[in-house]
C-alpha positions as CSV (number, residue, x, y, z in Angstrom):
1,X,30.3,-38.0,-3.6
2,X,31.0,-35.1,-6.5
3,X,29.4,-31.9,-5.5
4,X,29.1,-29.3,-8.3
5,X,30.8,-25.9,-7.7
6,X,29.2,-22.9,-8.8
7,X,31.4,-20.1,-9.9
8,X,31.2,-16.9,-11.8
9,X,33.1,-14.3,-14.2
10,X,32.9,-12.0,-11.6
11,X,31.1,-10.9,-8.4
12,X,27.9,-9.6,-8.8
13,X,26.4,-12.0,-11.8
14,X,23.8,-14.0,-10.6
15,X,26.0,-16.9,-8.3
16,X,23.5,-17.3,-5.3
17,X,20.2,-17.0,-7.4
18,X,21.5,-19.8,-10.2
19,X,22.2,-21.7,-6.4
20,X,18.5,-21.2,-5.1
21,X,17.3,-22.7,-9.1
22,X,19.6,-25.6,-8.7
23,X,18.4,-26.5,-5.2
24,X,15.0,-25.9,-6.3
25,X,15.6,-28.0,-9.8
26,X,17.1,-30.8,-7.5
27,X,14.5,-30.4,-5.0
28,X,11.5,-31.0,-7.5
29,X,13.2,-33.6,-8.5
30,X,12.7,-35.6,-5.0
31,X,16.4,-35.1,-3.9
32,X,17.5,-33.7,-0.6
33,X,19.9,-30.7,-1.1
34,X,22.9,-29.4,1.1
35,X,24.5,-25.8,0.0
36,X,28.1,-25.1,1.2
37,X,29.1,-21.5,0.8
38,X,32.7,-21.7,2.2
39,X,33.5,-17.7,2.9
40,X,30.9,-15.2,3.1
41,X,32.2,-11.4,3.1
42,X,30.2,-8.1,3.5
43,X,27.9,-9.2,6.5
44,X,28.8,-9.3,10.1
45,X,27.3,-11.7,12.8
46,X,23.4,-12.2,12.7
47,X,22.8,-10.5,9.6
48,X,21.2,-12.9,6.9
49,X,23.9,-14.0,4.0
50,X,23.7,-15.8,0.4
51,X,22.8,-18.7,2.4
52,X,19.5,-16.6,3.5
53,X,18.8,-15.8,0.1
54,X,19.0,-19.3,-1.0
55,X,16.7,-21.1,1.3
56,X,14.1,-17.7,1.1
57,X,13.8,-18.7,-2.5
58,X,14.1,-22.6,-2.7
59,X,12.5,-23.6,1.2
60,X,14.3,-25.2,3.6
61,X,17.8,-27.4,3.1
62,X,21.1,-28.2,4.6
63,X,23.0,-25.3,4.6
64,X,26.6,-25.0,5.6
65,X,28.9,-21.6,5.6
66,X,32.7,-21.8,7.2
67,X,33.7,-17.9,7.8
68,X,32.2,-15.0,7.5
69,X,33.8,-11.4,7.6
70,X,32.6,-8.1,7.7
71,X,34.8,-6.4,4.7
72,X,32.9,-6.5,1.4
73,X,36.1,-8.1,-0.2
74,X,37.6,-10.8,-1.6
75,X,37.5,-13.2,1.4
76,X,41.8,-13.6,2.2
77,X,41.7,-9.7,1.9
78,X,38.8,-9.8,4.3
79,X,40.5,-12.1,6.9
80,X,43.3,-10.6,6.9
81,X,41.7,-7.0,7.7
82,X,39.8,-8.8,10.3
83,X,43.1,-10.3,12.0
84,X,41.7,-13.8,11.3
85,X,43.6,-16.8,10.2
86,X,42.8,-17.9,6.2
87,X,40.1,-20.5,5.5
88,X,42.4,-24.3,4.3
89,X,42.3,-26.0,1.5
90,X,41.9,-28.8,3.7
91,X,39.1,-27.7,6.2
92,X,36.9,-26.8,3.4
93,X,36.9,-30.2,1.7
94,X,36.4,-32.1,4.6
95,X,33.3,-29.7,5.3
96,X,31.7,-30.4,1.7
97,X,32.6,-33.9,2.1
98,X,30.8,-33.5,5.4
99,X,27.5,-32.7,3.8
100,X,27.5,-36.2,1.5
101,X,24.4,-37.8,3.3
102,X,22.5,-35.2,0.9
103,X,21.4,-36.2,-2.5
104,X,22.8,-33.1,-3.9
105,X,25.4,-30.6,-2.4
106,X,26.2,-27.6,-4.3
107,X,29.2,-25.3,-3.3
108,X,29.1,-21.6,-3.9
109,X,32.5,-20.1,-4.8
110,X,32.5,-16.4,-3.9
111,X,33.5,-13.7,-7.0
112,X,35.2,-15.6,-9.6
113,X,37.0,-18.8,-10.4
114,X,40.2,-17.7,-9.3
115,X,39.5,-15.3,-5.7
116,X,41.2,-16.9,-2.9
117,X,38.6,-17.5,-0.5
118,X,41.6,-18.6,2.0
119,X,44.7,-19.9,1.2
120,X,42.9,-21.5,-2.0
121,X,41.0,-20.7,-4.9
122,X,37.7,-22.4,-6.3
123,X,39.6,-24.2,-8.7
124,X,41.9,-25.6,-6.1
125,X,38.9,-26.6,-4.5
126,X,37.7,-28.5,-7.8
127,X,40.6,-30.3,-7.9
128,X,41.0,-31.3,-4.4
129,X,37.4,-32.7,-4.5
130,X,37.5,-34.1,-8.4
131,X,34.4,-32.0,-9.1
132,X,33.0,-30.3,-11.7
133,X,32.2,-26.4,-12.2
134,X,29.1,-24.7,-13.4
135,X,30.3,-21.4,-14.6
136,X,27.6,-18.4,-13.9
137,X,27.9,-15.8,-16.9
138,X,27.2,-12.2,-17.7
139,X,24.6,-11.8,-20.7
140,X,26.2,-8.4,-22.1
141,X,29.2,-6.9,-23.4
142,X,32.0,-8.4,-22.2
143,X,30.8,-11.7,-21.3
144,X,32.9,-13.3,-23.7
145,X,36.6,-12.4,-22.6
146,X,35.7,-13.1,-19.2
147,X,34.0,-16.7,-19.9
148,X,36.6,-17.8,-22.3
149,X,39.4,-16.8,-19.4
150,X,37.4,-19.0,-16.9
151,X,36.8,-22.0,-18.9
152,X,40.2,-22.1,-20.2
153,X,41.3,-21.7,-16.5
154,X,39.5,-24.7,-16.3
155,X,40.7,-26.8,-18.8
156,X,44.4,-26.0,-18.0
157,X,43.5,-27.9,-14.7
158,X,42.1,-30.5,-15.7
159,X,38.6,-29.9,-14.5
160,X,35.3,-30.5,-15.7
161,X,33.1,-27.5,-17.2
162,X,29.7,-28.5,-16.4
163,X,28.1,-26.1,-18.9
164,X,27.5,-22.1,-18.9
165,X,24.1,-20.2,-16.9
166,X,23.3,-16.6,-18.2
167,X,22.6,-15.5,-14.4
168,X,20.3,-12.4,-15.7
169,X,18.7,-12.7,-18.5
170,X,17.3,-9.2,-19.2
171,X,13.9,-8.9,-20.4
172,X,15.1,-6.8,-23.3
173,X,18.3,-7.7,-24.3
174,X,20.1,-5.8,-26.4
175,X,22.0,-6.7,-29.5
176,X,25.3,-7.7,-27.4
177,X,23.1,-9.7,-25.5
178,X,21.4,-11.6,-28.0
179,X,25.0,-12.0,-30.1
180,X,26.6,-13.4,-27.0
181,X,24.3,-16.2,-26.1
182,X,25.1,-17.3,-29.5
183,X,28.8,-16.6,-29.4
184,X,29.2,-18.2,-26.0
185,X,29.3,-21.7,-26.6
186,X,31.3,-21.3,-30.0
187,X,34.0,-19.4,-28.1
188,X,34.2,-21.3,-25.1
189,X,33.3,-24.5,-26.0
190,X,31.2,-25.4,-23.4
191,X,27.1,-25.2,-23.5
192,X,24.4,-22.8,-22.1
193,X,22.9,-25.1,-19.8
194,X,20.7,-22.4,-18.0
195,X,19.3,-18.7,-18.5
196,X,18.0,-17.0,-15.4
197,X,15.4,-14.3,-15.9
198,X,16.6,-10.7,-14.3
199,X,14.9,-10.2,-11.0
200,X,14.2,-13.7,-10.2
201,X,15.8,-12.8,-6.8
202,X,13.1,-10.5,-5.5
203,X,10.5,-13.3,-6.3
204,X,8.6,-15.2,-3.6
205,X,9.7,-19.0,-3.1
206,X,5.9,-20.2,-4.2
207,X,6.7,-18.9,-7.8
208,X,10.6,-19.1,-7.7
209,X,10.0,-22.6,-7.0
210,X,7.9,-23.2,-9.8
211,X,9.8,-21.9,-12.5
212,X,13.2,-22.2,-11.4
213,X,13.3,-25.9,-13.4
214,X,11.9,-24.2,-16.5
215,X,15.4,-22.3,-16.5
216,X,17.7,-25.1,-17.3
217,X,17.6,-27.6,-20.2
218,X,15.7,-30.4,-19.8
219,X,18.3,-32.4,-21.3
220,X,21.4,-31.5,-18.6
221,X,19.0,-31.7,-15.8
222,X,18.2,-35.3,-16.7
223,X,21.6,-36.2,-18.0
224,X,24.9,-34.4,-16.7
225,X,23.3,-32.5,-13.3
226,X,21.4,-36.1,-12.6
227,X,24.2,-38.3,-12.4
228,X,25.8,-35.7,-10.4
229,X,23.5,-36.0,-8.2
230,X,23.6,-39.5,-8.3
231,X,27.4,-39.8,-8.2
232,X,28.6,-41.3,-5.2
């Protein structure tokens, strides 16, 4: 089984509502979808986490988080403020491999590619499980160092891009904006497959559900996330 990790150029760009459209894209599509977000920071014990968020907007699914620390930081930083031993390498593949009885199992990386969420980064998590990464982008100013950095992160390891999501797409966008979604691709080399609207978050699950398929292109979604889904 190949899951597809979804990471971003930074905390704070749209991860966990590009997670609820995938599960919701997969979901239409008649599969059955499992969500693994390995280390969750910022929340404490009983308080609802991205996991929450993603089955509020795409229903109900397989959900799966390892740790979870009260520090709003990157997750090592976290554990180790919290006197807690660091999240393996090893433990966490075995956990996504653990959710393989689902048609689709998506892993939420927390901040970007290259935040240790224990002992390991997404990208060592990539490699470990031979999977490819969707990388969530910024649509303004600056998008296009930080994208460039992550894909050629990417590359230098030897693991698949699956293709660039704008996670918050505003409904004005200003001329850097507009520029970038141009620019992306040419710079980085990999395609938009997805453009999230801005506030998709706050929708309810009736209308997020909907539209969420609307956001990728049709093409990906039938070719390159489909035989994800169906690669065993």
């Amino acid at each position: 089984m190949s899951p597809l990790l979804i990471t971003g150029t930074s905390t704070d760009v749209g991860k966990t509502v590009v997670t609820a459209a995938l599960a919701a894209t997969a979901a239409a599509e008649g599969r059955s979808v499992a969500v693994c977000k390995p280390a969750q920071t910022g929340v404490v014990a009983g308080e609802p986490g991205d996991l929450a968020v993603v089955e509020q907007l795409a229903g109900p699914l397989v959900t799966r988080e390892l740790v979870r620390y009260p520090d709003p930081l990157a997750p090592d930083t976290a554990a180790r403020r919290d006197g807690r031993p660091l999240l393996t390498l090893a433990e966490t593949a075995a956990a996504v491999r653990d959710l393989n009885t689902s048609d689709a199992v998506l892993v939420e990386g927390a901040g970007g590619l290259l935040v240790r969420i224990g002992e390991f980064t997404l990208l060592d998590l990539a490699r470990e499980l031979g999977a490819p990464v969707l990388v969530v982008v910024a649509a303004g100013l600056g998008t296009l160092n930080h994208t460039e950095l992550t894909v050629r992160a990417l590359e230098t390891a030897g693991v698949r891009c699956a293709g660039l999501v704008i996670g918050s797409w505003p409904a004005a966008p200003d001329l850097a904006a507009e520029c970038n979604r141009e620019d992306l691709p040419r710079v980085t080399g990999a395609d938009i497959v997805g453009v999230v609207p801005a506030g998709t978050g706050s929708w309810n699950r009736e209308k997020f559900v909907t539209e969420a398929p609307g956001w990728f292109v049709p093409a990906w979604v039938r070719g390159e996330f489909a035989a994800e889904l169906a690669r065993r």
